[in-house]
C-alpha positions as a Markdown table, in Angstrom:
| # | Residue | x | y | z |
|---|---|---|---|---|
| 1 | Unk | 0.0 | 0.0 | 0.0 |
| 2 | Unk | 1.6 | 3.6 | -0.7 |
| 3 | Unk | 2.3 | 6.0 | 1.9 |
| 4 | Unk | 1.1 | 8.7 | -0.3 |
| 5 | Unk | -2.0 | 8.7 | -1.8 |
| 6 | Unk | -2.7 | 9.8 | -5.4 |
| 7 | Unk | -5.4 | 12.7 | -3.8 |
| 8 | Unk | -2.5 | 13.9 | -1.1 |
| 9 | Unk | -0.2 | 14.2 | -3.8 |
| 10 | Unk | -2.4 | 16.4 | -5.7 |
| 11 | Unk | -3.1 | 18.7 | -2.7 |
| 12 | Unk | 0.5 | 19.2 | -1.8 |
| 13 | Unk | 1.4 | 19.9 | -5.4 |
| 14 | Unk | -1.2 | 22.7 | -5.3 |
| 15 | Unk | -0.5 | 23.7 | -2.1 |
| 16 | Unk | 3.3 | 23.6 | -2.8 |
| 17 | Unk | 3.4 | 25.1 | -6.2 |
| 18 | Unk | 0.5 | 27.7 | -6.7 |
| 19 | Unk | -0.8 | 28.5 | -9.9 |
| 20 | Unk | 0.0 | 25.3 | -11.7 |
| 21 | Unk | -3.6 | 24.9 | -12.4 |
| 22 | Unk | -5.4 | 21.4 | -12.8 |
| 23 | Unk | -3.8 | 20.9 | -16.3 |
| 24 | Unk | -1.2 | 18.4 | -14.0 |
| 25 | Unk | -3.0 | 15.7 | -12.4 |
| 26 | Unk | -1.3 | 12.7 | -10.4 |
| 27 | Unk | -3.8 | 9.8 | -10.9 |
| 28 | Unk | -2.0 | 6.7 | -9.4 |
| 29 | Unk | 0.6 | 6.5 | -6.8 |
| 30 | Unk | 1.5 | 2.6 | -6.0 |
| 31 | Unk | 4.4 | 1.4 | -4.1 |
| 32 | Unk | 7.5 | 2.1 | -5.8 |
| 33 | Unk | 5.2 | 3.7 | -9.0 |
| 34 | Unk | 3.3 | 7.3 | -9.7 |
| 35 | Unk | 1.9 | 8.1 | -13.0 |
| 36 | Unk | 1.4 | 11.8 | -13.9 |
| 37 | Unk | -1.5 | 13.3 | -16.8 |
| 38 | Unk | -0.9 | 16.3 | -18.2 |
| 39 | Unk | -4.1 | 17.8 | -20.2 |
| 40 | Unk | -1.7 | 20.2 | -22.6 |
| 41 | Unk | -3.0 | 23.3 | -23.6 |
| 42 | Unk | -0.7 | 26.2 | -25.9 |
| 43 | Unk | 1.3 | 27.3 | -23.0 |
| 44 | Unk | 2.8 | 23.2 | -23.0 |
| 45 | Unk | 3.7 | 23.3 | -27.3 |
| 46 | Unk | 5.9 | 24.1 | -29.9 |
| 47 | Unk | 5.3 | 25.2 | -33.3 |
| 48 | Unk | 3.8 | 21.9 | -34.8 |
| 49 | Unk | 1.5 | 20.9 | -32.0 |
| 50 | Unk | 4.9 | 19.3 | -30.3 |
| 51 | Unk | 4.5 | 18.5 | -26.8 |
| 52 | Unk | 8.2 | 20.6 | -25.2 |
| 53 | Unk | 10.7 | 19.2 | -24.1 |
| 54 | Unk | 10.3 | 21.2 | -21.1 |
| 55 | Unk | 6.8 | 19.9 | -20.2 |
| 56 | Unk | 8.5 | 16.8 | -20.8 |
| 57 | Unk | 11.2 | 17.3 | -18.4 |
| 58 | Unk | 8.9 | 18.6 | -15.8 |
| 59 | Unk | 6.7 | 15.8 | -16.1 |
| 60 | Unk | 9.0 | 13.1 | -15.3 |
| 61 | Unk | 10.7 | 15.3 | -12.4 |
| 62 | Unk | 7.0 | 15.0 | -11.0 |
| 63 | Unk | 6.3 | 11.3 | -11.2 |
| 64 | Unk | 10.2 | 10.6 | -10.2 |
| 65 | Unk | 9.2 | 12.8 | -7.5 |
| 66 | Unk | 5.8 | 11.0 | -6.5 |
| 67 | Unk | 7.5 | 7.4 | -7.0 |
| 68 | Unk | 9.3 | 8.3 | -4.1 |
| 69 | Unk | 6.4 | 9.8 | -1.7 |
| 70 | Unk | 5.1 | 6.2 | -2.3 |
| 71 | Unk | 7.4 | 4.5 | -0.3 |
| 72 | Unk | 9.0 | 7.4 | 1.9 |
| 73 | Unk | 5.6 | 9.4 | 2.4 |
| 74 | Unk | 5.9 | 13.4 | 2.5 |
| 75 | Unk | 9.5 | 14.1 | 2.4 |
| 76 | Unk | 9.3 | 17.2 | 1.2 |
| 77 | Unk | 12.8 | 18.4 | 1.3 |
| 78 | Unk | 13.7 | 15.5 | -1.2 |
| 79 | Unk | 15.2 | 16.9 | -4.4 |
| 80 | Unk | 16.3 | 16.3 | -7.6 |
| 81 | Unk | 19.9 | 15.5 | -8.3 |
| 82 | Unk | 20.5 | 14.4 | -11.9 |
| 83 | Unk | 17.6 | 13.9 | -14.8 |
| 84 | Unk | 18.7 | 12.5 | -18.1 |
| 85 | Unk | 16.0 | 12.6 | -20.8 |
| 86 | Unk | 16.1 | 10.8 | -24.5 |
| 87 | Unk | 13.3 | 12.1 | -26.6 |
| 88 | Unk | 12.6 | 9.7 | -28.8 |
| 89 | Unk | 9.8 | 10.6 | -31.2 |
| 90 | Unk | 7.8 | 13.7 | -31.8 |
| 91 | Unk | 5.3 | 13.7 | -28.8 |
| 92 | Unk | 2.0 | 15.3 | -30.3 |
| 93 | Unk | -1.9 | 15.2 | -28.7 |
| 94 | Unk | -4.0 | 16.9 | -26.3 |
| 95 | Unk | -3.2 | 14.1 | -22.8 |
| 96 | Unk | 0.3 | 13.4 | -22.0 |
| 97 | Unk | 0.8 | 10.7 | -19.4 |
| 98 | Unk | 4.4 | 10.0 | -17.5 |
| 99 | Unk | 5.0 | 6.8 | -15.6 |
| 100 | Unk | 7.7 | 6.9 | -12.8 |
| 101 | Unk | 8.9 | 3.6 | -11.7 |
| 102 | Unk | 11.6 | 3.0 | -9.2 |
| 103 | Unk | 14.6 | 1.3 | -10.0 |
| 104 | Unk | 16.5 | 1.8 | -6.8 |
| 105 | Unk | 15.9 | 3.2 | -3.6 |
| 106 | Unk | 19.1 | 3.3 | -1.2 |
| 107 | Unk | 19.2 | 5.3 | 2.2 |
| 108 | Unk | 20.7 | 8.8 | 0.3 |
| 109 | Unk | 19.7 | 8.9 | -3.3 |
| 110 | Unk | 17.0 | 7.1 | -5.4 |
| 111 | Unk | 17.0 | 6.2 | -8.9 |
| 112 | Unk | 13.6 | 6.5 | -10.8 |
| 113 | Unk | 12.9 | 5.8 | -14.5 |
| 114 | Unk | 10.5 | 7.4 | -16.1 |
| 115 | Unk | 8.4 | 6.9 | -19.7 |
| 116 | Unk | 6.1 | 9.9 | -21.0 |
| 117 | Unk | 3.7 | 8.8 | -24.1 |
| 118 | Unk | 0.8 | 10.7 | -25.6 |
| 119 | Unk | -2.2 | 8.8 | -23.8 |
| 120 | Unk | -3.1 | 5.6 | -25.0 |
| 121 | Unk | 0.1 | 5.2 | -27.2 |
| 122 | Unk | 1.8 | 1.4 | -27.8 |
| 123 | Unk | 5.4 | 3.7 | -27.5 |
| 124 | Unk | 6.6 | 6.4 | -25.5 |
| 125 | Unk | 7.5 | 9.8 | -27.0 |
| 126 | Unk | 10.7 | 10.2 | -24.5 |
| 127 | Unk | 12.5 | 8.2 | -21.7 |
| 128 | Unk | 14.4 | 9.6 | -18.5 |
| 129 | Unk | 16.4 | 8.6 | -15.7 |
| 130 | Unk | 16.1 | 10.8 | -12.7 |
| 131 | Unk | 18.4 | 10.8 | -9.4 |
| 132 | Unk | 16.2 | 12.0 | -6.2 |
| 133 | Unk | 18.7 | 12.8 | -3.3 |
| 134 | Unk | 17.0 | 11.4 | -0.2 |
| 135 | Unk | 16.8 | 13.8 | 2.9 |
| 136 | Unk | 19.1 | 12.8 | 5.7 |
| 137 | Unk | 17.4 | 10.7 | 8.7 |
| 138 | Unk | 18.2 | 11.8 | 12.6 |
């Protein structure tokens, strides 16, 4: 069972970074696993209806980031260390879903891999790897 539920998340994500608006919606957190949808509107495109790279980015920093709230629970003060991204086709249409799935979690940094695909596509559009450094305990 997660630490974290997938409603939580959602209200510390608004609460934590105002004015994202509901356009960002975590809709499952399992152990070890978040996924993230993204309903895109103009601000998230490039010329060619291209889904960013940025939005990209940002949307597997979030489901790295809730991956680990499902085993840890709020840890707030966890943080990114390292995200490496392949883009590996064009990422075009209107819901954009990214899957965080945790590879390893040790006691100071986790290592979360993360797919984003337009919604209900057989392959994803890009592919990261993202180190989360793990707050300190005592």
């Amino acid at each position: 069972m997660s630490k974290f539920t997938a409603s939580e998340a959602n209200a510390f994500l608004a609460k934590a970074f105002p004015g994202r608006g509901d356009q960002n919606q975590v809709v499952v957190m399992e152990p070890g696993r978040a996924v993230i949808r993204l309903e895109a509107d103009e601000t998230h495109l490039r010329p060619g209806g291209y889904i960013s790279g940025p939005t990209q980015m940002s949307l597997c920093d979030t489901a790295a980031y809730m991956a680990i709230m499902t085993l840890t629970g709020l840890e707030p003060m966890t943080v990114t260390s390292n995200l490496n991204i392949n883009f590996l086709r064009p990422c075009i249409g209107k819901v954009v879903i990214a899957e965080g799935k945790i590879m390893k979690m040790g006691q100071a940094l986790a290592i979360i891999e993360v797919d984003v695909r337009i919604e209900h596509a057989d392959k994803p559009s890009s592919h990261a790897i993202v180190t989360y450094a793990l707050p300190r305990k005592g």
